[in-house]
Backbone as CSV, one residue per row, in Angstrom:
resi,resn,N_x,N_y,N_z,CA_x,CA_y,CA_z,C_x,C_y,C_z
1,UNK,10.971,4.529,30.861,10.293,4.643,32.132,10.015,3.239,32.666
2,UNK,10.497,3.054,33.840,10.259,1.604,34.505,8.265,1.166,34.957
3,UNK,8.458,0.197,34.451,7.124,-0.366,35.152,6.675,-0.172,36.419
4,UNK,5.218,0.708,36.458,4.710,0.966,38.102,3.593,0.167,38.174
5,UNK,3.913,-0.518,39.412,2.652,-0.922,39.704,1.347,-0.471,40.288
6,UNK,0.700,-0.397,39.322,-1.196,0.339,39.604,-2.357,-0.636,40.131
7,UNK,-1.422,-1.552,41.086,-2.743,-2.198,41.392,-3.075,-1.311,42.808
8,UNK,-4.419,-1.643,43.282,-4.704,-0.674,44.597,-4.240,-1.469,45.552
9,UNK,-3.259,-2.158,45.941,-2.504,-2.527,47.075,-0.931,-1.729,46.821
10,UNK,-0.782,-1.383,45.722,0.504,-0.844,45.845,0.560,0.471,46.427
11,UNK,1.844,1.068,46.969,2.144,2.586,47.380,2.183,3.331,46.183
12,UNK,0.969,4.494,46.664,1.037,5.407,45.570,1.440,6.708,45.889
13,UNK,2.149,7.007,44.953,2.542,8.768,45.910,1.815,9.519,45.035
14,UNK,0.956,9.536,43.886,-0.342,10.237,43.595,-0.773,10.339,45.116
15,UNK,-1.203,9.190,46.070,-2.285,9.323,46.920,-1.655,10.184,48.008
16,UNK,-0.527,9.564,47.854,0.323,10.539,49.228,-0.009,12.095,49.078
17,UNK,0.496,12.638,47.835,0.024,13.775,47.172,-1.184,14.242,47.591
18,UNK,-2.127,13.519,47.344,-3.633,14.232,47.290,-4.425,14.284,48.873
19,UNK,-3.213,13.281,49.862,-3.829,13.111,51.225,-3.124,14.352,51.567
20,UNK,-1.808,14.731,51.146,-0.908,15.673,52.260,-1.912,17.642,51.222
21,UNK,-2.401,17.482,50.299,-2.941,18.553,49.694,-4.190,18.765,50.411
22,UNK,-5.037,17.824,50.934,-6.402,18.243,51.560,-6.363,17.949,52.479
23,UNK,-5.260,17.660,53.620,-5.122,18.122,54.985,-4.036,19.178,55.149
24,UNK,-3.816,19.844,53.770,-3.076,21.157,53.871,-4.098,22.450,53.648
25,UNK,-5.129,21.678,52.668,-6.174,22.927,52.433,-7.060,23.194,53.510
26,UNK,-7.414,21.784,53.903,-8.485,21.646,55.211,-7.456,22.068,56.679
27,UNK,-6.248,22.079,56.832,-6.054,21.934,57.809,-5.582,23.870,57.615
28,UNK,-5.175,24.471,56.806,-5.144,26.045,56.443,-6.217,26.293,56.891
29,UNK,-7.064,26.500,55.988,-8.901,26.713,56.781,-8.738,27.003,58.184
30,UNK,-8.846,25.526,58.766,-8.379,25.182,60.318,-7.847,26.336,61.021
31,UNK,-6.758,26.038,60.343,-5.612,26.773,61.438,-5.716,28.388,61.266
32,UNK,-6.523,28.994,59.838,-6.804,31.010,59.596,-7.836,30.730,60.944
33,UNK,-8.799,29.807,60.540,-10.200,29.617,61.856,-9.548,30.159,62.847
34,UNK,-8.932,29.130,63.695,-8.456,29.147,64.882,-7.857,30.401,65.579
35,UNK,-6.995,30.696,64.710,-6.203,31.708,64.964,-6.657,33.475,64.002
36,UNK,-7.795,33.225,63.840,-8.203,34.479,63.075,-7.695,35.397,62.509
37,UNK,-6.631,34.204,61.447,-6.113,35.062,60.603,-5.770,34.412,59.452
38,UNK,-6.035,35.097,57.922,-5.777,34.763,56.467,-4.291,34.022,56.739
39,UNK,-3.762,35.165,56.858,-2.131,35.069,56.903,-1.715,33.423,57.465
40,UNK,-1.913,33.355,58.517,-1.792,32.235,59.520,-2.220,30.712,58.220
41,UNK,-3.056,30.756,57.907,-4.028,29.637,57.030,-3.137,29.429,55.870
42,UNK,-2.634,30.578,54.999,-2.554,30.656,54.012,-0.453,30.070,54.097
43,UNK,-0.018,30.325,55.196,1.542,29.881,55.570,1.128,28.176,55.490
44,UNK,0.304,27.701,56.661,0.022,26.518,56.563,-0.232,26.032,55.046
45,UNK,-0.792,26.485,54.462,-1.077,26.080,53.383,-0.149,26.322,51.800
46,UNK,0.312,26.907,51.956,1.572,27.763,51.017,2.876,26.352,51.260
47,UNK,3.030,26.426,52.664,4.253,25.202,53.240,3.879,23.991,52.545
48,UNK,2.278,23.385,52.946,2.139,21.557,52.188,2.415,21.964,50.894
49,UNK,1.906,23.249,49.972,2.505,23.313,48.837,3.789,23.007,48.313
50,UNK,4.513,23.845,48.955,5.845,23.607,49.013,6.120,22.394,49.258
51,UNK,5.919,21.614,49.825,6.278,20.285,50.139,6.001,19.082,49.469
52,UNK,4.708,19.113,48.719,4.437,18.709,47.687,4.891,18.674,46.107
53,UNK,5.461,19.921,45.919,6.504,19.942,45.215,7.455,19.513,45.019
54,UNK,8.045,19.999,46.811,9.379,19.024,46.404,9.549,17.291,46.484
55,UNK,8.206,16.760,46.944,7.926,15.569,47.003,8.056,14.737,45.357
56,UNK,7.303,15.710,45.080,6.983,15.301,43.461,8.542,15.567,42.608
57,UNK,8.915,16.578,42.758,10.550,16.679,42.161,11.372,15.754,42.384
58,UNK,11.448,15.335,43.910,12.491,14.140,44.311,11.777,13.040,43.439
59,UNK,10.404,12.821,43.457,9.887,11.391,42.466,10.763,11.550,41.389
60,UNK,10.209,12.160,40.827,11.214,12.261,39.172,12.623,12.293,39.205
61,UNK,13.255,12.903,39.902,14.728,12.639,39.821,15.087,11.520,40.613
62,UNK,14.646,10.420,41.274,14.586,8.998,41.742,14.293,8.472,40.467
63,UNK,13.085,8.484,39.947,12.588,7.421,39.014,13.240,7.895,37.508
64,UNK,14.795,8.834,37.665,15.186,8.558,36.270,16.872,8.100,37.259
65,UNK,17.382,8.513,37.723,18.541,8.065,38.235,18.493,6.774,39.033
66,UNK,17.612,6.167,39.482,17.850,5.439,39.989,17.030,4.205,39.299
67,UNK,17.357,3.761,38.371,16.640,2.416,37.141,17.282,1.352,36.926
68,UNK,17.157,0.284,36.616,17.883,-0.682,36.591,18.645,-1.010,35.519
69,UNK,18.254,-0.242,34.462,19.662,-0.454,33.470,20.302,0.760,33.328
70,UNK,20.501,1.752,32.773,21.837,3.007,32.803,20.544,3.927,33.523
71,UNK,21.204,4.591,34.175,20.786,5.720,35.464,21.087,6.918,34.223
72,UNK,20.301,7.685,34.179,19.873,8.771,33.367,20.232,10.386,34.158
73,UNK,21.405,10.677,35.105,21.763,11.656,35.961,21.988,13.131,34.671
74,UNK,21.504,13.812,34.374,22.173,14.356,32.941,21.348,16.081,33.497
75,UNK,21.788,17.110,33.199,21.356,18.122,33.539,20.173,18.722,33.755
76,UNK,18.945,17.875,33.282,17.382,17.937,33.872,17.542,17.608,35.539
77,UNK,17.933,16.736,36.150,18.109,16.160,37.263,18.885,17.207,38.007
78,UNK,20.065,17.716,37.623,20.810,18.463,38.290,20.044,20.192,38.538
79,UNK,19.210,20.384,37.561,18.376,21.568,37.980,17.247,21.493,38.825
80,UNK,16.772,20.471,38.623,15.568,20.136,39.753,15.918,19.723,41.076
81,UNK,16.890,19.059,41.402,18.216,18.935,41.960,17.943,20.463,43.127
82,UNK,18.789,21.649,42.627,19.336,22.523,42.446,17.891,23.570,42.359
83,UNK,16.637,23.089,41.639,15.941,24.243,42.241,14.972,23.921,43.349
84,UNK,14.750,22.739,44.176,14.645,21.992,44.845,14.859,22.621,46.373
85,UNK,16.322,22.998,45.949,17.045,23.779,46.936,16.376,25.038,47.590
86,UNK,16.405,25.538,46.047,16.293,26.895,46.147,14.866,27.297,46.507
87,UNK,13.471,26.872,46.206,12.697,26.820,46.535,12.372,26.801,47.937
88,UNK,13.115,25.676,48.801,13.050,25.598,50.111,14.110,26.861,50.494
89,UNK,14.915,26.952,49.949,15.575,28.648,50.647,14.870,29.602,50.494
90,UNK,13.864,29.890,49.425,13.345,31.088,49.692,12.286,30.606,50.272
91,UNK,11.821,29.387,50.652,10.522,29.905,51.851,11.241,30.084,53.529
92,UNK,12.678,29.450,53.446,12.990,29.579,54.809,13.476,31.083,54.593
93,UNK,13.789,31.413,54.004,14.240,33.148,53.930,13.096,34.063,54.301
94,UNK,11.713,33.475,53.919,10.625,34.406,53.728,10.177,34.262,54.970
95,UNK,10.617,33.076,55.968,9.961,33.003,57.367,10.688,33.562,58.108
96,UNK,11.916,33.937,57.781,12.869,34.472,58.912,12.675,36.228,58.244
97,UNK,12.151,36.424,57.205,12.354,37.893,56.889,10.809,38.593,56.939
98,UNK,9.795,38.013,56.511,7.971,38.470,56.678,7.865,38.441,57.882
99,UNK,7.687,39.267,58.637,7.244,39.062,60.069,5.466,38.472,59.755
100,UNK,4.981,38.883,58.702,3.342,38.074,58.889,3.568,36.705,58.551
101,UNK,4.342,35.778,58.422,4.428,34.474,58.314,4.605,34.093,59.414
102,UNK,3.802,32.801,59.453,3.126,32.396,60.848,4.110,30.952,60.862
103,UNK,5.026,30.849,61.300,6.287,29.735,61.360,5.559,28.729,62.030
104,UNK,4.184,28.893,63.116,3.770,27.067,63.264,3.191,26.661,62.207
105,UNK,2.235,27.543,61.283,1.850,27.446,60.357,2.632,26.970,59.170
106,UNK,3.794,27.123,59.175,4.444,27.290,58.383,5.340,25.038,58.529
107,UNK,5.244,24.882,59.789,6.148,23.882,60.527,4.241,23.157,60.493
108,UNK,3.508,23.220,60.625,2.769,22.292,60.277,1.734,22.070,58.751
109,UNK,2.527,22.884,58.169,2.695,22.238,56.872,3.450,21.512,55.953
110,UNK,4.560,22.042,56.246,5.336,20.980,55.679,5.032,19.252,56.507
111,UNK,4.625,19.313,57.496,4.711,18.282,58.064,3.177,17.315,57.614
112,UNK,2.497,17.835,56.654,1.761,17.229,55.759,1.794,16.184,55.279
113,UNK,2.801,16.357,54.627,3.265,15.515,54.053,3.664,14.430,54.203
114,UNK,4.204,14.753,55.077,5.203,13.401,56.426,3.747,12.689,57.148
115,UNK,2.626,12.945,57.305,1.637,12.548,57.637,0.949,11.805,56.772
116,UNK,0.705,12.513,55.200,0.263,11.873,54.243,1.291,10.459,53.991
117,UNK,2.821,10.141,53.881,3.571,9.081,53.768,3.441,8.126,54.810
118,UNK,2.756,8.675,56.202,2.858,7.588,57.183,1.718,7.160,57.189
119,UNK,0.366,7.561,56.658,-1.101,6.792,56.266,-0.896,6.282,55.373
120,UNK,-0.048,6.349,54.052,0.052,5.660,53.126,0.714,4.287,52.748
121,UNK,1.944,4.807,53.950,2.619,3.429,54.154,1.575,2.506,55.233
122,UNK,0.884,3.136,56.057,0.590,1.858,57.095,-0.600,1.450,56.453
123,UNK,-1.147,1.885,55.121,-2.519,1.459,54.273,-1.501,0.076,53.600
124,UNK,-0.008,0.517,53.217,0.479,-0.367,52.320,0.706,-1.933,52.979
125,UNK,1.326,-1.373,54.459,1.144,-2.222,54.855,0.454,-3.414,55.319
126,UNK,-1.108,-2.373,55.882,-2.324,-2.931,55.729,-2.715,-4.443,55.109
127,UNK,-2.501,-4.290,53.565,-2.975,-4.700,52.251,-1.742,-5.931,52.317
128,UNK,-0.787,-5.512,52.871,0.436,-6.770,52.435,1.346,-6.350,51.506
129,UNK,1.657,-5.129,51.550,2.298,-4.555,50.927,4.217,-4.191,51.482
130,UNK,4.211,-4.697,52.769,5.424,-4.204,53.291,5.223,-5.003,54.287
């Protein structure tokens, strides 16, 4: 395993993680509130899941294939790879087939995430990091 740097100026995708999870929980809440409904909250929130996942999957199959002395590509990688996929097919299957899945809900969760990476990078930057 390659050396990470843990000082608090570096990019952490722990933090990315834990920013895009509690503006997925807080922003679910939000959005059942708003729209007075479980269903509605729980898509929003089901999606940053999903997204978080596959955030965290791509980490690990980056930080073994892509190292500076032999790249480690070997059939762990190719299933995570591969269920990666599949994961995101069955939630896009489940939005085009549940009529109670709430697709903004659904489109502003995943987009969590993408929110959590762009506070994290402009913190990195912040600090002198980029």
């Amino acid at each position: 395993m390659p050396a990470v740097n843990n000082t608090p100026e570096a990019f952490s995708p722990k933090r990315v993680e834990v920013l895009a999870a509690v503006m997925s929980i807080i922003g679910g809440l939000a959005y059942g509130l708003l729209r007075h409904s479980f269903l509605s909250g729980l898509s929003l929130t089901a999606a940053g899941a999903v997204a978080i996942i596959n955030f965290r999957w791509l980490e690990v199959v980056l930080m073994r294939v892509v190292q500076p002395d032999v790249p480690q590509f070997d059939w762990g990688s190719t299933v995570r790879i591969f269920g990666r996929m599949a994961l995101f097919g069955v939630l896009m299957a489940a939005l085009l087939w549940v009529p109670n899945i709430d697709a903004v809900g659904v489109a502003l969760g995943f987009s969590a995430l993408v929110i959590g990476l762009v506070i994290e990078a402009y913190r990195w930057g912040r600090v002198g990091g980029g």
